[in-house]
C-alpha positions as CSV (number, residue, x, y, z in Angstrom):
1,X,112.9,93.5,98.6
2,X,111.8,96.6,98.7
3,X,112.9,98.0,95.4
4,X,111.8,95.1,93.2
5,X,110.5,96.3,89.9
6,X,109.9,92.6,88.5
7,X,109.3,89.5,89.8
8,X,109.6,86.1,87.8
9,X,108.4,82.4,88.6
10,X,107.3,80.6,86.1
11,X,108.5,77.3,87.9
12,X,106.6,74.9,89.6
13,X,107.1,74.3,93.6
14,X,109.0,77.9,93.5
15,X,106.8,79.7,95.4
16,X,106.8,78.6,99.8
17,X,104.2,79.5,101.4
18,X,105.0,83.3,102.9
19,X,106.7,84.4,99.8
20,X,103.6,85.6,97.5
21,X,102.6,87.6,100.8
22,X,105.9,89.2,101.8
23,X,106.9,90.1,97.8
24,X,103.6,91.7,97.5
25,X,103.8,93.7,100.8
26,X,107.5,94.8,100.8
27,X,107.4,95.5,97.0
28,X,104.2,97.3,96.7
29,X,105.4,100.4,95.8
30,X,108.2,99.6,93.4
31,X,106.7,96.3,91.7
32,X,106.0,96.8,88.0
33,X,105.4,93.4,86.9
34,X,104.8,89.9,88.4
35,X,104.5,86.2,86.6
36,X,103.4,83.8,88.3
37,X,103.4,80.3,88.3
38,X,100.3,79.4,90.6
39,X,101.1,77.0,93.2
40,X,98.1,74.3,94.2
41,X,98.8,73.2,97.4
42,X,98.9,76.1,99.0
43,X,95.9,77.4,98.0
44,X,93.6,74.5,99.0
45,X,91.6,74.0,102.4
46,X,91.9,77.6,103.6
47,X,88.7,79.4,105.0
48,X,87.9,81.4,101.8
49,X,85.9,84.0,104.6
50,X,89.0,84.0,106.8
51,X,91.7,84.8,104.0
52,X,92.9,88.2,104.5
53,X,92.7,89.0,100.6
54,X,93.0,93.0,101.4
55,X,97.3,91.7,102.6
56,X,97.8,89.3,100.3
57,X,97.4,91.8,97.3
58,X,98.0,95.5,98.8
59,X,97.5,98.9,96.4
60,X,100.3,97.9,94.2
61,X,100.7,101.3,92.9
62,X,103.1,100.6,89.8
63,X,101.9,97.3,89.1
64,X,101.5,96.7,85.1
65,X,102.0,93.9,84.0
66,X,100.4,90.4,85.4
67,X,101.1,87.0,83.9
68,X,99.5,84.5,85.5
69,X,100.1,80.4,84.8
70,X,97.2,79.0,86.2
71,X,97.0,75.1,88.2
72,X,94.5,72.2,86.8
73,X,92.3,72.6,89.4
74,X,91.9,76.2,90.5
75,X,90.6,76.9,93.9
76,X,87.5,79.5,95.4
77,X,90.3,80.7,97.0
78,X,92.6,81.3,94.5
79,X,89.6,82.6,92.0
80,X,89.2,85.1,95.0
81,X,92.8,85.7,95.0
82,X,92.9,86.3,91.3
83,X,89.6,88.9,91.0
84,X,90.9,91.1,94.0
85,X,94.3,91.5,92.0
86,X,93.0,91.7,88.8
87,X,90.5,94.6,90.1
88,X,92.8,96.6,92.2
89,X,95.0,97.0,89.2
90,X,92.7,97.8,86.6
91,X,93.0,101.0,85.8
92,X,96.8,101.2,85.2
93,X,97.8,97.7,83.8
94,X,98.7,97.4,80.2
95,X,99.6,93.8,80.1
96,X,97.7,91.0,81.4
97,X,98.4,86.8,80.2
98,X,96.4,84.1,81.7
99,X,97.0,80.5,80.9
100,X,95.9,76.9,82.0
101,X,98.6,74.2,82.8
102,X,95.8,71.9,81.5
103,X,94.7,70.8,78.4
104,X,91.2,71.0,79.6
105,X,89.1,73.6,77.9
106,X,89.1,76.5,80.7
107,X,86.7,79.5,81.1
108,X,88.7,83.1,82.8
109,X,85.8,84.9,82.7
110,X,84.9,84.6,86.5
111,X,88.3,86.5,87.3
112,X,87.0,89.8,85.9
113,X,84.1,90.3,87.7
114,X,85.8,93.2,90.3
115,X,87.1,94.8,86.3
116,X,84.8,97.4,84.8
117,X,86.9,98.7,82.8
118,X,91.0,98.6,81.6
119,X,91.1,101.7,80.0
120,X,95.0,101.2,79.4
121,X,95.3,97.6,78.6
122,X,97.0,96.9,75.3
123,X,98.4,93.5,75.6
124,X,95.7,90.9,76.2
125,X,96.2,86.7,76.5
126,X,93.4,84.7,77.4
127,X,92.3,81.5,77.4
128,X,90.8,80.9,73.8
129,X,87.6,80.0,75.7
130,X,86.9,82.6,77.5
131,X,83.3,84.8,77.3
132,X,85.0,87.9,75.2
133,X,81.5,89.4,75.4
134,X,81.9,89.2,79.2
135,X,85.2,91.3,79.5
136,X,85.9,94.3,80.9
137,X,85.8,97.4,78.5
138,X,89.5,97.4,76.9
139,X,89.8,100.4,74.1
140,X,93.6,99.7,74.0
141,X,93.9,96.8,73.8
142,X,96.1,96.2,70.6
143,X,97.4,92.9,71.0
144,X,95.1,89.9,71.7
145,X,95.9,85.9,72.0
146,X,93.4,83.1,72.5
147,X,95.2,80.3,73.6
148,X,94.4,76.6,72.3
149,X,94.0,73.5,74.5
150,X,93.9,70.4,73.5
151,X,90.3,70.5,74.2
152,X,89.4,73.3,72.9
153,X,85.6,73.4,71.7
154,X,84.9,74.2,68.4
155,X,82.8,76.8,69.0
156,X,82.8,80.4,67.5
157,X,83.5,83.3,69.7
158,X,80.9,85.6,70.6
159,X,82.4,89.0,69.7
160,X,80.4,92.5,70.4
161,X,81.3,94.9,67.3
162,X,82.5,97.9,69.0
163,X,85.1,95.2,71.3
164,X,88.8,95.8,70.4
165,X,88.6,98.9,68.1
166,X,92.3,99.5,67.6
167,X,93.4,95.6,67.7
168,X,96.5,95.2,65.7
169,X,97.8,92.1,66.2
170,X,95.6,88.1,66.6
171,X,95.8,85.2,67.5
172,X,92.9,82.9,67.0
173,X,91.4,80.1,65.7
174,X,90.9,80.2,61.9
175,X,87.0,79.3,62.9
176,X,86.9,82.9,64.9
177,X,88.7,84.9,62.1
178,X,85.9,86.1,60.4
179,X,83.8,87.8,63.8
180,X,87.2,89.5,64.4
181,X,87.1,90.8,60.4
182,X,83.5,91.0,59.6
183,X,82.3,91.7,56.2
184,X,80.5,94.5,57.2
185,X,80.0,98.0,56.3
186,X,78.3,99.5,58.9
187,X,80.9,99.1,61.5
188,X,84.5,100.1,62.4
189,X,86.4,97.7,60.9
190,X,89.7,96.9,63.0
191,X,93.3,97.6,62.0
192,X,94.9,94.4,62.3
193,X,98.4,94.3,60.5
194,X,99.2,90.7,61.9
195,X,97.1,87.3,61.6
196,X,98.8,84.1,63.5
197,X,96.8,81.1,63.3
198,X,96.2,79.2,65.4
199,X,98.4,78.9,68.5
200,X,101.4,80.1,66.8
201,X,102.7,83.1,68.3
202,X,105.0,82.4,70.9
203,X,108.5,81.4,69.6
204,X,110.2,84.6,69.5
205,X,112.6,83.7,66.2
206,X,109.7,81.9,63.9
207,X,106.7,83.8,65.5
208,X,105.2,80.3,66.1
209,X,104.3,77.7,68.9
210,X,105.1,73.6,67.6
211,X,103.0,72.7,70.4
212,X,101.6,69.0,70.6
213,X,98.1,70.7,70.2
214,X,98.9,72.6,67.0
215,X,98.0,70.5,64.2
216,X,94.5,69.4,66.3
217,X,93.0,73.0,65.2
218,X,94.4,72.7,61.2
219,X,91.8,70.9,58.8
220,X,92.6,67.6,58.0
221,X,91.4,66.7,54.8
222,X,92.9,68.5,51.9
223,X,90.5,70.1,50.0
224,X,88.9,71.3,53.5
225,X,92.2,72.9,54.3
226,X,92.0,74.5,50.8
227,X,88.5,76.3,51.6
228,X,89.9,76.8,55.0
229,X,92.3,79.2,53.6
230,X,90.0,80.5,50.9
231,X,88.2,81.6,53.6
232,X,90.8,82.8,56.0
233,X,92.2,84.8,53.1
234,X,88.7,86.5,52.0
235,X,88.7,87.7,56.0
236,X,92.1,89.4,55.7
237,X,90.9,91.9,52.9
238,X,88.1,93.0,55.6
239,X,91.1,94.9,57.7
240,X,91.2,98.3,58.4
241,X,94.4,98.4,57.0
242,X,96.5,95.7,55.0
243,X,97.4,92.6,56.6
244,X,101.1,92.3,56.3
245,X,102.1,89.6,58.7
246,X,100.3,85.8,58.7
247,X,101.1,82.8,60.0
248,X,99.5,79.4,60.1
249,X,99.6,76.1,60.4
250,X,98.7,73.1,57.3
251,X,98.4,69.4,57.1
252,X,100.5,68.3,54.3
253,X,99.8,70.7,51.9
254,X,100.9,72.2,48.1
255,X,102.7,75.0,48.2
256,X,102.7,75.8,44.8
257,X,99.1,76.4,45.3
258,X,99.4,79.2,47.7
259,X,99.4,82.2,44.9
260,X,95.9,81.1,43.7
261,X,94.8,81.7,47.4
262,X,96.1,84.9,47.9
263,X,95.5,86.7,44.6
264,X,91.4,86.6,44.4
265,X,91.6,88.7,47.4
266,X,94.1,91.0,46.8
267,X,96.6,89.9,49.7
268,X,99.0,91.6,48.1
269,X,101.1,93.1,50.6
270,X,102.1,90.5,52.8
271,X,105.7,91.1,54.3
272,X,106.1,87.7,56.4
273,X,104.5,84.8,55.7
274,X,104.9,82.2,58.4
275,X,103.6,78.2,57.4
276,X,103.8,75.1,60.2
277,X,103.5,72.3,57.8
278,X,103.0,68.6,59.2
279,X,104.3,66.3,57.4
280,X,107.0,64.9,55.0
281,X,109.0,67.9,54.5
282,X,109.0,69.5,51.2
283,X,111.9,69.6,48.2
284,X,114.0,73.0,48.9
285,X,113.4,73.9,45.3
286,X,109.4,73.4,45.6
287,X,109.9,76.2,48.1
288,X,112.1,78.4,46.0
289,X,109.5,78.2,43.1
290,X,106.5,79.0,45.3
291,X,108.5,82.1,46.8
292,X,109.2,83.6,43.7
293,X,105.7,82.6,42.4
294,X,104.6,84.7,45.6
295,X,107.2,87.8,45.3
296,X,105.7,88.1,41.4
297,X,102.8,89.4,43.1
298,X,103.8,90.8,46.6
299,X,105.5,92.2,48.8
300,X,107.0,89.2,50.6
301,X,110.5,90.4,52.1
302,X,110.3,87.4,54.7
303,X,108.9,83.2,53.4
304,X,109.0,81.0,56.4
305,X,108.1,77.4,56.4
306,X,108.9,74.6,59.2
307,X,107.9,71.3,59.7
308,X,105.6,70.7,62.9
309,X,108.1,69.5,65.8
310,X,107.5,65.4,66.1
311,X,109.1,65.7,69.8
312,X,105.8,67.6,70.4
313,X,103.5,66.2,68.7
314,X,104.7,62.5,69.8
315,X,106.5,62.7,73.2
316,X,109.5,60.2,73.9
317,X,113.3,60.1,73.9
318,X,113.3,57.9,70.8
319,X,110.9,59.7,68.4
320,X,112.3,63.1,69.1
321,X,113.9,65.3,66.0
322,X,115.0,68.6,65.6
323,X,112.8,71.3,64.0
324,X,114.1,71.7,60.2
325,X,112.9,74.9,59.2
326,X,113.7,75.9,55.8
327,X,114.1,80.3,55.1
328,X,113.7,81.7,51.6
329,X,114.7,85.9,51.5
């Protein structure tokens, strides 16, 4: 295939053995983008010292986009495998997505050590454990996702202030909100337009991910959910410019008490708001009040709200239902 511009496998057991090899050799002058999902099996037992790295991933010359679907247990080899791509591509790729079949917590910082820099880079999905102080320099990047797990510590990220100057787009914990929107003066603050919390980014219609993880990282209790979003909110009016996209998830939650959230901090320009609620499913007309309650004060052209999908959160053929999602324009 010596013309291939973009190669897809996002499978499992789609890869054989010579095909990762032969696409990469045959292809390397054409080959734009590859996403892969990483085989096990054949990455285990070979001689790391004997592995002829240097064939496996040639000078892919046009190379710029990687997405990467990583095993549960990832090999020395394939860690090798990884670093040597990552860091013969550097300087020209624009959009790199790693992510963990497992729902064990899972560091990528290792696979950046060949990386100094990615002076293009502007799409970047990680891991929502990984070292961000540890990455390579990325002045581009403009969109950034940290991926949940199921066991995803709790921990704050660790963000330098002069990391992700012209970030537009996030996708975090609500935890990690505030080191991405500082309430500082002294520093550049970052122009991020849209705010999806957390996990919820990937359904191309709603802008949101039901996963069976998604509710673990929203507060539980009520009134912690309410100074969750008290805070959350406060954070948004720290933007470089005016936050006009959010999305996040809540546990059972009144809607009608959304406006006294967003008005103290003058969240006024919102154009789609996005909410993942878990629960009973509220009264159409609850909605309708809370929109217009809303609109009297904003922007809001787009009000979004969906019940969490049961088939994810409890797996089995006889407690699946469809997502309801309910749309108020």
């Amino acid at each position: 295939m010596p013309n291939l511009v973009r190669f897809s496998a996002l499978r499992t057991s789609i890869i054989e053995p010579d095909t990762l090899p032969a696409l990469l050799s045959t292809a390397s002058q054409t080959l734009e983008s590859i996403e892969l999902y990483m085989p096990t099996a054949l990455w285990i037992g070979h001689d790391t010292r004997s592995l002829p790295f240097a064939s496996l991933c040639p000078l892919l010359y046009r190379l710029r986009t990687v997405h990467l679907v990583l095993p549960t247990l990832v090999s020395p080899n394939m860690t090798a495998f990884i670093t040597h791509l990552l860091g013969s591509t550097a300087m020209r790729l624009e959009t790199l997505k790693l992510s963990h079949r497992s729902s064990d917590s899972f560091d990528s910082t290792p696979f950046f050590s060949s990386a100094h820099s990615w002076p293009v880079l502007q799409t970047l999905c990680l891991p929502s454990e990984t070292n961000l102080s540890r990455l390579p320099v990325s002045p581009g990047v403009r969109k950034l996702e940290l991926n949940l797990s199921s066991e995803a510590p709790h921990s704050h990220v660790t963000l330098p202030p002069s990391a992700f100057p012209v970030l537009e787009e996030l996708h975090c914990k609500h935890q990690d909100l505030p080191a991405f929107l500082p309430n500082y003066r002294d520093i550049v603050r970052r122009p991020i337009h849209t705010v999806v919390l957390p996990g919820y980014g990937r359904d191309a219609e709603y802008g949101m991910d039901a996963s069976r993880h998604a509710m673990r990282h929203a507060p539980d209790d009520p009134a912690h959910m309410f100074t969750t979003l008290r805070r959350v909110f406060a954070s948004l009016s720290h933007s470089a410019i005016p936050v006009t996209h959010l999305s996040f998830a809540i546990k059972g939650f009144k809607l009608l008490d959304l406006p006294s959230l967003f008005l103290p901090h003058g969240i006024q320009v919102l154009e789609t708001l996005t909410i993942v609620i878990d629960g009973e499913q509220p009264d159409v007309r609850i909605l309708v009040h809370a929109r217009k309650a809303l609109c009297l004060h904003q922007l809001l052209q787009d009000f979004w709200v969906c019940d969490a999908a049961v088939a994810c959160i409890h797996p089995g053929p006889d407690r699946q239902r469809p997502v309801q999602t309910v749309i108020c324009r």
